[in-house]
Phi, psi and omega in degrees: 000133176268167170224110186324112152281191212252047172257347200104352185267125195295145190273022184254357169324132173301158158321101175287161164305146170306108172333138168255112203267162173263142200274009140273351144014290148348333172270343195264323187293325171308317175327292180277346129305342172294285177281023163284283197316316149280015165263005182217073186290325166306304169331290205285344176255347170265059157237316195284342168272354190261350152260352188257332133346290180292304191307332213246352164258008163256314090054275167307303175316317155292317230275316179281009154273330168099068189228024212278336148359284186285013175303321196263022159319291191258009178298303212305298189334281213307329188313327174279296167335315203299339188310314198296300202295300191296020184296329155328302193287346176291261161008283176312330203262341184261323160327289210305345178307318199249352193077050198251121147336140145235154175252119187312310183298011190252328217228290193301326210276353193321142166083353179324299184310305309168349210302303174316275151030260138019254199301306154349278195286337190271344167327316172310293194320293191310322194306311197300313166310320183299301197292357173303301209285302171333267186306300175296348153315302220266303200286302174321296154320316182281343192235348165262331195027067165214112152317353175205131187285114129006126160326147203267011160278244240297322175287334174277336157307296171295341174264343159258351192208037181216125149001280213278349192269338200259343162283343183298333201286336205269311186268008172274315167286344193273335191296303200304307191285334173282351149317275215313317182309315145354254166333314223257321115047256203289327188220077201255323166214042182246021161258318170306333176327289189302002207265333191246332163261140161266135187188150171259115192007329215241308202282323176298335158284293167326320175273335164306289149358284176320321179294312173288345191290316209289310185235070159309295172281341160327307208284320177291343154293319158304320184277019104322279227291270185326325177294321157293311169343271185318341188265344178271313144334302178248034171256001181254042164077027199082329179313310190289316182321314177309356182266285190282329171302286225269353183267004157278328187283312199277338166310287183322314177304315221258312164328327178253286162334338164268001198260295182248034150302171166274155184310159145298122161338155155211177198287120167315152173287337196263346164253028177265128170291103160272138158002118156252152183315132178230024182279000000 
């Protein structure tokens, strides 16, 4: 027995090629998350708000170690995390496709089918978030050589306007953006995958892999967008996450359905009304 996804396909069908998308597309997946996210507002900002939560209580947590330095560190971290933590709004965004009720228990239960998978991919993640923390660890020793971060007045000084703070700022960034690129890889649309197809962790990184390769600058716009999103997110004191999250999580589901969905229909020729003769 197969069991359908909800493109119409079995889900045990191989993995199609990817669409070849246009480079504005990214604008249109915003689009379209913006209104999933107002059709459901409550939903969808207390999900953005259950994340902007999780930032602020690590956030404090450094702040009573007096680390808050390594914040935008571990900051970086929610970007890897997040294809995961946002699998509800995907869930969500896809009910609203079909027209479906959601339910909050509908949004925790999201990916059930998929549950193994998962649990996979987000260890992969969680693995690449460890070696982030790790590697920004290790380049804070090598380029500071101190056993204890500076005050974070004295740490931003010292990180713009000193030798070893502006190579610490420069290979710090080059490691974190060859993470992020990565990560960003495997998994730009191979959780919605997982979420609707059965398939497994390797082949859904492989086809996320396949979408950018097809639609490089699209994809590179997306990953600007989301990035810039987040940076915005948390420049508003946390505030914007509440926002900014969950109109990102319902984008990524309209990315992937425009990437591997079925075409859009388009109107039979036998149901276009013409003109009639009244001669």
């Amino acid at each position: 027995m197969t069991i359908a996804n909800d493109f119409g396909a079995s889900a045990a069908d191989a993995i199609p090629s990817p669409r070849l998308i246009p480079f504005e597309a990214p604008w249109a997946w915003l689009a379209s998350g913006w209104r999933d996210l107002w059709h459901i507002p409550a939903l969808s900002l207390g999900y953005g708000a259950a994340f902007a939560l999780a930032a602020a209580a690590l956030a404090a947590s450094l702040t009573a170690r007096d680390l808050q330095a390594i914040f935008p560190v571990l900051a970086g971290g929610f970007l890897i995390v997040g294809p995961l933590a946002a699998v509800g709004l995907y869930e969500a965004s896809r009910r609203l496709a079909v027209g479906e009720n959601i339910l909050p228990a509908d949004m925790f239960r999201a990916g059930k089918l998929a549950r193994g998978q998962l649990l996979y991919f987000g260890a992969m993640l969680l693995f690449a978030y460890l070696l982030w923390v790790r590697i920004a660890l290790l380049l804070l020793a090598l380029f500071l050589g101190a056993t204890t971060l500076p005050p974070p007045s004295e740490f931003i000084q010292l990180l713009l306007f000193t030798p070893a703070g502006l190579g610490l700022l420069i290979v710090g960034s080059m490691v974190g953006g060859g993470i992020a690129v990565v990560i960003f890889a495997v998994s730009a649309v191979s959780v919605p995958m997982l979420l609707v197809r059965r398939t497994d962790v390797v082949t859904a990184a492989r086809a996320s892999i396949a979408a950018i390769t097809k639609n490089p600058k699209p994809m590179a716009l997306w990953a600007a967008l989301v990035v810039a999103l987040m940076a915005a997110g948390f420049a508003t004191l946390l505030v914007g996450l509440v926002v900014v999250f969950p109109l990102i999580g319902h984008a990524t589901w309209h990315a992937y359905a425009d990437i591997y969905g079925p075409p859009k229909s388009s109107t039979p020729a036998a149901a276009v009304s013409l003109p009639t003769s009244t001669a």
